[in-house]
C-alpha positions as CSV (number, residue, x, y, z in Angstrom):
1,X,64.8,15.7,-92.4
2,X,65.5,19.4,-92.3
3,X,68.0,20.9,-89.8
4,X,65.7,22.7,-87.5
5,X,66.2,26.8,-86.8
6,X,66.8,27.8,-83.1
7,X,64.8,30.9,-82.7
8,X,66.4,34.3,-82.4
9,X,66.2,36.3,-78.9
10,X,64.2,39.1,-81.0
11,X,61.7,35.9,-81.9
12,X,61.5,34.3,-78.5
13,X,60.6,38.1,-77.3
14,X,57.9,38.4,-79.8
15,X,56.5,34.4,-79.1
16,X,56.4,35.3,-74.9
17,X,54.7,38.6,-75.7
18,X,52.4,37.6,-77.9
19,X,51.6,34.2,-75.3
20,X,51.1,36.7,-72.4
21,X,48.5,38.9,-74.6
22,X,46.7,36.1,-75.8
23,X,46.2,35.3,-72.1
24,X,45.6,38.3,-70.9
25,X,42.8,38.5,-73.5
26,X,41.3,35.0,-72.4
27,X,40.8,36.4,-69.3
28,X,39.1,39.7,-70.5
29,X,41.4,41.7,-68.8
30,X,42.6,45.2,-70.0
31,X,46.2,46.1,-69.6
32,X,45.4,48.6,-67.1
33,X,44.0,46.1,-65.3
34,X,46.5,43.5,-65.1
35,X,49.2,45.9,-65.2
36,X,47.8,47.0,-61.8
37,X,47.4,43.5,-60.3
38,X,51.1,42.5,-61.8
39,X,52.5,45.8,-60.1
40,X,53.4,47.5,-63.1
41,X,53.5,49.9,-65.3
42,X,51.2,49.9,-68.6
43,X,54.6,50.8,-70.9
44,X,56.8,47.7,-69.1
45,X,53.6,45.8,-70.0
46,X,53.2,47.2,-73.4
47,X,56.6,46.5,-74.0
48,X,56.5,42.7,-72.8
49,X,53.7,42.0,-75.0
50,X,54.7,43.5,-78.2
51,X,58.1,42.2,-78.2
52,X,60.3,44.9,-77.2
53,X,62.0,43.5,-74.3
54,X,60.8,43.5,-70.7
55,X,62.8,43.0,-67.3
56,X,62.6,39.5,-65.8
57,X,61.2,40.8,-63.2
58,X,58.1,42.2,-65.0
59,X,57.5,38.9,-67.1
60,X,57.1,37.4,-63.3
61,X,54.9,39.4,-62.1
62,X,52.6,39.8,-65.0
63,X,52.7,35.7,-65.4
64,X,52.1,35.4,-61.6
65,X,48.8,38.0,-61.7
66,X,47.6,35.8,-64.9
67,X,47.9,32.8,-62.9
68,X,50.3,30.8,-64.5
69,X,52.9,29.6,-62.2
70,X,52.8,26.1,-63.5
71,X,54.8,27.8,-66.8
72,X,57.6,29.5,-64.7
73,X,57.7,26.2,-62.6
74,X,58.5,24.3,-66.0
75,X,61.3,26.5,-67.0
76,X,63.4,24.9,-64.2
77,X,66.7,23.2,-65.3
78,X,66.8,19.0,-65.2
79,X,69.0,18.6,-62.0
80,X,72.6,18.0,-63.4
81,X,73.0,15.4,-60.4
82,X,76.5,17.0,-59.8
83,X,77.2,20.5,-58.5
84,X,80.6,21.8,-59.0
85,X,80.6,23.6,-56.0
86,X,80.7,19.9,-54.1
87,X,83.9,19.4,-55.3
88,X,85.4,22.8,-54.7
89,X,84.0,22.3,-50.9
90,X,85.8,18.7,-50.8
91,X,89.1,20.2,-51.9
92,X,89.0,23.1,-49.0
93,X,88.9,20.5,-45.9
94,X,91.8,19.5,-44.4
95,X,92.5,15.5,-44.7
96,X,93.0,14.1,-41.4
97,X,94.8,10.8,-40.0
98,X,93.2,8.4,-38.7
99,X,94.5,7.2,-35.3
């Protein structure tokens, strides 16, 4: 068994970009076209899709106007089943006696 390579950030860029034009394509849409129902530019969309980094916000927006919120709704995080912040809140109150 072969220790298995984590992709780059460069890598994951170009796999998302390439995912998003494939779909895009699927759904015989130009970029004009979805770059206009995302709310964005043609360059931010350009840029998504061939790799070369894209704001958050712009991957949202183009994934939301492709129709694929079920993807951004799998990127969610496994619940930890302890937030840190519960202790932090715990240590700011006051103890009080019982009477």
């Amino acid at each position: 068994m072969g220790v298995m390579q984590r992709r780059s950030s460069e890598e994951w860029l170009a796999t998302i970009g390439e995912g998003v034009r494939e779909h895009r394509l699927l759904q015989r849409v130009t970029q004009a076209e979805l770059a206009d129902s995302a709310n964005v530019s043609v360059n931010a969309l350009q840029n998504l899709e061939h790799g070369r980094g894209a704001a958050l916000i712009t991957l949202i927006k183009v994934i939301r106007a492709l129709d694929l919120e079920d993807w951004l709704d799998g990127l969610s995080l496994p619940d930890a089943g302890f937030n840190p912040l519960d202790a932090i809140d715990r240590g700011n109150r006051k103890r009080r006696r019982a009477r």
